[in-house]
C-alpha positions as CSV (number, residue, x, y, z in Angstrom):
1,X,0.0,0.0,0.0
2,X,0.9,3.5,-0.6
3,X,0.6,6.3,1.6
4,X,0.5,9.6,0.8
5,X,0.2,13.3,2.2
6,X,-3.5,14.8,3.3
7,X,-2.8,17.8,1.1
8,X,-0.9,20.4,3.3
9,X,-1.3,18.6,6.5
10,X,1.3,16.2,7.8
11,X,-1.7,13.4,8.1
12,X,-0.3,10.0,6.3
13,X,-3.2,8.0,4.3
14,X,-3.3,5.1,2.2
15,X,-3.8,5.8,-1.6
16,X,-7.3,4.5,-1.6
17,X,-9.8,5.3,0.9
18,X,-12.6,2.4,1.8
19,X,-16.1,4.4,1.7
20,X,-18.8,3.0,4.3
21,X,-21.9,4.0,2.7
22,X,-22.6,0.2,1.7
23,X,-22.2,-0.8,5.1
24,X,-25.2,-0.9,7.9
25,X,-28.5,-2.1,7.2
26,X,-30.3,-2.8,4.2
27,X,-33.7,-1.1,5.8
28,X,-32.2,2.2,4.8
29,X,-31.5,0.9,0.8
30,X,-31.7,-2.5,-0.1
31,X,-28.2,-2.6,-2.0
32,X,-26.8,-1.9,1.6
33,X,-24.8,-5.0,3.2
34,X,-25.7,-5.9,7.6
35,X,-22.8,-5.6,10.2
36,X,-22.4,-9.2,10.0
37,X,-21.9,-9.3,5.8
38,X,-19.8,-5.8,6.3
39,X,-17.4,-6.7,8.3
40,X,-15.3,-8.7,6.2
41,X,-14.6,-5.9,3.8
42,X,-13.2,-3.9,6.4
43,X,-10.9,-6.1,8.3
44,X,-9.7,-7.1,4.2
45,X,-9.1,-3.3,3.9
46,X,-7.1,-3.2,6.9
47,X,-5.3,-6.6,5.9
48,X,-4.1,-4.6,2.7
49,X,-3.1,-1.6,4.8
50,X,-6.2,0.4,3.8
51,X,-5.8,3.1,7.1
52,X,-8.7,5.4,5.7
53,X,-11.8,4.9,6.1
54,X,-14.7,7.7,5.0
55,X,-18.7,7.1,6.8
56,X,-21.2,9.9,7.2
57,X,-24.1,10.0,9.9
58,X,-26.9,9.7,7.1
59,X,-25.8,6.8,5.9
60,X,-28.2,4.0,7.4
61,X,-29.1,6.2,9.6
62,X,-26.0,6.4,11.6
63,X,-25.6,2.4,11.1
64,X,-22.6,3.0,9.1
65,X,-20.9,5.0,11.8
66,X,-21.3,2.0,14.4
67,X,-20.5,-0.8,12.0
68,X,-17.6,0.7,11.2
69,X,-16.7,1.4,14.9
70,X,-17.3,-1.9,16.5
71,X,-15.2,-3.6,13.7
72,X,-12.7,-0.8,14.3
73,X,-12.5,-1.5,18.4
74,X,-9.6,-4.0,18.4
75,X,-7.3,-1.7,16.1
76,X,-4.9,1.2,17.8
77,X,-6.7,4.3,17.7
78,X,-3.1,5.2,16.1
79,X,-3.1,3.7,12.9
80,X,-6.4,4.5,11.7
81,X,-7.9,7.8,9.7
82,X,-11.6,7.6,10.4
83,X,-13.7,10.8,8.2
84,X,-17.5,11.3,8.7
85,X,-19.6,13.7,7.9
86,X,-22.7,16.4,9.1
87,X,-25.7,17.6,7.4
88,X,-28.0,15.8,6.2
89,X,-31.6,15.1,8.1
90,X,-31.1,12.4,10.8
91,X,-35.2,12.8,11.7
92,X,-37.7,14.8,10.7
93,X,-37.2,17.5,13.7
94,X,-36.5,20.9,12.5
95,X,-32.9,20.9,14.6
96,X,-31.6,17.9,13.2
97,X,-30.5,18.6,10.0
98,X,-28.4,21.3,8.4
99,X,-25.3,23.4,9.8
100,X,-26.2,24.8,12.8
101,X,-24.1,25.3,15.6
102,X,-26.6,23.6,17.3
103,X,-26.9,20.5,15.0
104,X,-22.8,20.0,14.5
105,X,-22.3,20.3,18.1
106,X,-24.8,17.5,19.2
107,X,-23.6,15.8,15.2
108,X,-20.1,15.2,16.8
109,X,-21.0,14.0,20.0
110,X,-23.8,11.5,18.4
111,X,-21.3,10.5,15.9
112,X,-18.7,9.8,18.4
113,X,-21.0,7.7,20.5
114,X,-21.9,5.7,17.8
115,X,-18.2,5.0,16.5
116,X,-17.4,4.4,20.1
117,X,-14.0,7.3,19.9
118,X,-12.7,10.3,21.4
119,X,-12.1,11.7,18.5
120,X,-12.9,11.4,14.5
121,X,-9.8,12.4,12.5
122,X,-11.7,14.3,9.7
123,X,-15.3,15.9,10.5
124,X,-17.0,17.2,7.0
125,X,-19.8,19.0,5.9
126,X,-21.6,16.9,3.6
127,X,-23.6,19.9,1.8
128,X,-23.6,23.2,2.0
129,X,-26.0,24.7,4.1
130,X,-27.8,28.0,2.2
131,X,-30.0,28.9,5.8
132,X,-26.6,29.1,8.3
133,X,-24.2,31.8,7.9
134,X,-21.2,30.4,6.9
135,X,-19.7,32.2,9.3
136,X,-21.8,30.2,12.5
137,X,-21.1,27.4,10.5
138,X,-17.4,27.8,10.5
139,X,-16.8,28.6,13.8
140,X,-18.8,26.3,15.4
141,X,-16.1,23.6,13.1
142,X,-13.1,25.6,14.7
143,X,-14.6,25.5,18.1
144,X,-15.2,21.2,17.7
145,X,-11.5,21.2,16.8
146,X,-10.5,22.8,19.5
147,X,-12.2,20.9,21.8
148,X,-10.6,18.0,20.8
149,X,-13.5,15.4,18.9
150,X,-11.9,16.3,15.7
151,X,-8.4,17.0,14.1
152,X,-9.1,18.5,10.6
153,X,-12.1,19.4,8.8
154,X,-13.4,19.1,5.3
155,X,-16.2,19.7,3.0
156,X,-18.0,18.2,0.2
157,X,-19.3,18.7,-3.4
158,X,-20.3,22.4,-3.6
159,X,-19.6,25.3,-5.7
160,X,-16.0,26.5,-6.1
161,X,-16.8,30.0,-4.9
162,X,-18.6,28.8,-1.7
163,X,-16.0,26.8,-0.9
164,X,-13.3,29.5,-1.6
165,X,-16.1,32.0,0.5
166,X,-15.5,29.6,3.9
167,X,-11.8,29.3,3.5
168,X,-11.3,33.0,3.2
169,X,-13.2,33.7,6.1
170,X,-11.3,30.7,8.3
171,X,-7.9,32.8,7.5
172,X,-9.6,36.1,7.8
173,X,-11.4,34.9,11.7
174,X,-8.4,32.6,12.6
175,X,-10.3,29.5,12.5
176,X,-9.9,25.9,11.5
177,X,-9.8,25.8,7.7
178,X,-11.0,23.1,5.3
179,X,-8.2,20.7,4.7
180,X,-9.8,18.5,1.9
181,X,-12.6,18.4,-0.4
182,X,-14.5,15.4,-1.5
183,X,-16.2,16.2,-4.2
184,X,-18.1,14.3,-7.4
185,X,-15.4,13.6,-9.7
186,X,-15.0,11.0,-12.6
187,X,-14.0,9.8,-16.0
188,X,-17.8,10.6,-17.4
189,X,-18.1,13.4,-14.9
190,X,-15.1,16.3,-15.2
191,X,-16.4,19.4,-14.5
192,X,-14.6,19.4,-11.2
193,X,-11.4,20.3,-13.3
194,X,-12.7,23.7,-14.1
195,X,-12.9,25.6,-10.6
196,X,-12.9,23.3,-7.7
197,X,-9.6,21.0,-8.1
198,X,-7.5,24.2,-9.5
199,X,-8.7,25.9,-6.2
200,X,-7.8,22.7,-4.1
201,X,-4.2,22.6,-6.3
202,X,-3.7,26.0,-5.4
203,X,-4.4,26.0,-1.7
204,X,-3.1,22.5,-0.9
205,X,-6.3,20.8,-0.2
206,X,-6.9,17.1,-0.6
207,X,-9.0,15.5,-3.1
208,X,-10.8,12.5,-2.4
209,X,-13.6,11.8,-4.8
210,X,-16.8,10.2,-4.2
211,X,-18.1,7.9,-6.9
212,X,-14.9,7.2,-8.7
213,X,-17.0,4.1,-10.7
214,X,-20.1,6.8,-11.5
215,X,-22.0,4.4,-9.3
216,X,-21.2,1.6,-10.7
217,X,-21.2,2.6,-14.4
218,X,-17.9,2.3,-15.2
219,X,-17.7,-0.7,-14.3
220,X,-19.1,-1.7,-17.6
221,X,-22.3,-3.8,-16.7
222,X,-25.1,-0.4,-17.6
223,X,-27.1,-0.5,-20.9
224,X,-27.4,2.5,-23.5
225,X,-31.4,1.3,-22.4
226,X,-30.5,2.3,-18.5
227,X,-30.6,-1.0,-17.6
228,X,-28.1,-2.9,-15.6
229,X,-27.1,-6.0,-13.9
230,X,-27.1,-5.1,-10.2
231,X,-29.7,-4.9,-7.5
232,X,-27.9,-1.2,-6.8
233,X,-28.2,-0.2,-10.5
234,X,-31.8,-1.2,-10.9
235,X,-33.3,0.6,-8.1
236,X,-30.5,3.5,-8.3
237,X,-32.9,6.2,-10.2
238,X,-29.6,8.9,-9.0
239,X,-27.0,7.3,-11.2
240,X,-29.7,7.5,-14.2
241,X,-30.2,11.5,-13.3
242,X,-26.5,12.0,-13.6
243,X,-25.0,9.6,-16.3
244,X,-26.1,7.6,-19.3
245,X,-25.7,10.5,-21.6
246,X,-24.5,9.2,-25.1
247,X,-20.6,10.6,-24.6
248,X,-20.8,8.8,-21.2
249,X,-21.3,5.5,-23.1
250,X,-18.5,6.5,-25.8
251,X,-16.0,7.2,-22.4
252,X,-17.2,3.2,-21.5
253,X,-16.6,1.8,-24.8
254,X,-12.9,3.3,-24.7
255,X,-12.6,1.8,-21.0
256,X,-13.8,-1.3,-22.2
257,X,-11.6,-1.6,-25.0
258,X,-8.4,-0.4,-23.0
259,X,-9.2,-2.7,-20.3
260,X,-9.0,-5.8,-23.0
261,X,-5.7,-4.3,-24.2
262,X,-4.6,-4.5,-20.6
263,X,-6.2,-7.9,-19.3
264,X,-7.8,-5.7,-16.3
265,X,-11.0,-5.3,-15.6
266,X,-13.4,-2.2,-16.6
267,X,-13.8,-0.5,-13.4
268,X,-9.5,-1.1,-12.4
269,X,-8.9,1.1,-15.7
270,X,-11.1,3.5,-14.5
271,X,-9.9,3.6,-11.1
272,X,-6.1,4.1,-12.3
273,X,-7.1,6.9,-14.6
274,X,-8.2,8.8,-11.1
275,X,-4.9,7.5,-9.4
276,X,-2.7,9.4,-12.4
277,X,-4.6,12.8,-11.4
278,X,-2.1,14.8,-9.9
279,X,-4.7,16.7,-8.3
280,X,-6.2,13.7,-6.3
281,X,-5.2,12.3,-3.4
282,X,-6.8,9.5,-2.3
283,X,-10.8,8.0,-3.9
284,X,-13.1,6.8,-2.0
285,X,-13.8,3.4,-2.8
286,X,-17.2,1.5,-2.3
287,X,-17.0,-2.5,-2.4
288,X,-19.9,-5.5,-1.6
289,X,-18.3,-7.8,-3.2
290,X,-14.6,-8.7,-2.1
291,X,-13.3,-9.8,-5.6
292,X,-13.9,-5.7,-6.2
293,X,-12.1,-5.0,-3.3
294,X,-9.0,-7.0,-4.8
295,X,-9.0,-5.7,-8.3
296,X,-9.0,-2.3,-6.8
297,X,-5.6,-3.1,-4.4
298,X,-4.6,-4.4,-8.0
299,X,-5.4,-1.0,-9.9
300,X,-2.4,1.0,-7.8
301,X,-0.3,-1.2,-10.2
302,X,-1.7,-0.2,-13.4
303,X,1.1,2.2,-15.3
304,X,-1.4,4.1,-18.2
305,X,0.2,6.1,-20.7
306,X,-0.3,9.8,-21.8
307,X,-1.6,9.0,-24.7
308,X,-4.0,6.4,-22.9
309,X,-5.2,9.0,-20.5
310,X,-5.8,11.3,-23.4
311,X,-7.7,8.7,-25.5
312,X,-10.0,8.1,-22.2
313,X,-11.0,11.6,-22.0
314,X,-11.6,12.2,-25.5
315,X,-15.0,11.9,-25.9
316,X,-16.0,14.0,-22.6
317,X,-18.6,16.4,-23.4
318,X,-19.8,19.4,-20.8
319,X,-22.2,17.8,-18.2
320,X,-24.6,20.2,-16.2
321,X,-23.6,20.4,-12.4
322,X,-24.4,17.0,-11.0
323,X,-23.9,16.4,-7.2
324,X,-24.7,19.0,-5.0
């Protein structure tokens, strides 16, 4: 395994970051694997030296978090990178959603209790919030650093400007600033590369992209009729909002014919065209099935060409903004 930098922090992480949406329970979306079934994957992670590991309150309902933390209990505290996020509606009270002060301070402590810690290593928002002054917003972050339940902080998929907006005003206030985005980023969907990942490049933030795969598409097993093959991809109506566009499924085709050339599989050339972004640190992968697990260990490996990245992104078209 490789480890890299967390943009301008001296945080070590592994090159690929083992997302925990997929793990919980299947009550909050059927595609979603129980403790017992999600387990495995992590402990394989770890086995491969996999250190980071990204969750988010929403995700089965804070399910995720506690899976995640009980497999997590016998491991050092030391030699793991554990992200989650706030934001999203955890009930339908009118405090419990959003970026309060008031929801990120009792977010922190819920989330903490849940993954059984002290402390999470990176606490993100997972939206941004348009009814909370940035400013309440940032400090209340600061002030949850400085009390110790989290290191850094982070944000995810929003505009460029926004994000440039709460930085500014960190340095300007003397508060904790972002030290990462993870944002929506992917062979059929590039628009990142036009504001946000300059203004990460430029102010040494990390990049570690959600959706590396384009939920699941690139992987190859989606039909130009939006069908697919998986229990995710038939009840997935989000990945049929954002993708299927005709230049989506002329990006595929190249993937699929390079990934012949190659002997790999679809979704490990797709995954190594993100690992030969300069600009990105570390992508967030998803797995339920542990063969995917292994081809994606196997991916760090694969050496592409200039002229292979360039005939990959050929065909990519302008997509409206998808994500946030």
């Amino acid at each position: 395994m490789e480890y890299v930098r967390f943009g301008n922090t001296g945080l070590k992480v592994s090159r690929l970051c083992l997302g925990c949406m997929t793990y919980g329970t299947p009550k909050w979306r059927d595609w979603v694997l129980d403790e017992e079934t999600s387990r495995p994957f992590i402990f394989r992670a770890l086995e491969h030296g996999i250190n980071f590991f990204d969750t988010a309150d929403i995700y089965s309902l804070g399910e995720s978090e506690a899976v995640l933390g009980r497999a997590l209990k016998g491991i050092p505290r030391n030699e793991v990178v554990v992200a989650t996020k706030v934001f999203n509606a955890m009930s339908d009270k009118p405090n419990q959603s959003g970026l309060s002060r008031k929801h990120i301070f009792e977010g922190i402590d819920a989330s903490l209790k849940r993954l059984q810690m002290d402390y999470v290593d990176l606490y993100q928002i997972h939206r941004w919030d348009p009814e909370t002054p940035i400013e309440e917003t940032m400090e209340a972050l600061h002030d949850v650093v400085k009390a110790g339940k989290a290191l850094y902080i982070g944000a995810s998929s929003m505009a460029a400007w926004q994000f440039a907006k709460a930085t500014y005003l960190a340095d300007q206030r003397g508060w904790t600033r972002f030290v990462s985005m993870q944002n929506h980023y992917n062979l059929v969907y590039r628009e990142e590369e036009r504001e946000m990942n300059p203004l990460c490049r430029e102010e040494g933030i990390a990049i570690f992209p959600w959706s590396p795969l384009a939920r699941g598409f690139l992987a190859g097993n989606r039909t130009r009729d939006k069908g697919g093959e998986t229990p995710r991809s038939k009840s997935d109506g989000f990945a049929h909002h954002m993708y299927y566009q005709d230049n989506d499924f002329e990006t595929l085709d190249r993937v699929i014919e390079l990934a012949k050339r190659y002997g790999v599989s679809n979704a490990q050339i797709a995954l190594a065209w993100m690992l030969h972004k300069p600009d990105v640190t570390t992508p967030i992968i998803g797995v339920s099935k542990m063969p995917h697990l292994e081809e994606a260990i196997a991916a760090m490996k694969i050496k592409l060409s200039s002229d292979d990245m360039a005939y990959l992104e050929a065909p990519y078209k302008p997509h409206i903004v998808l994500g946030y």
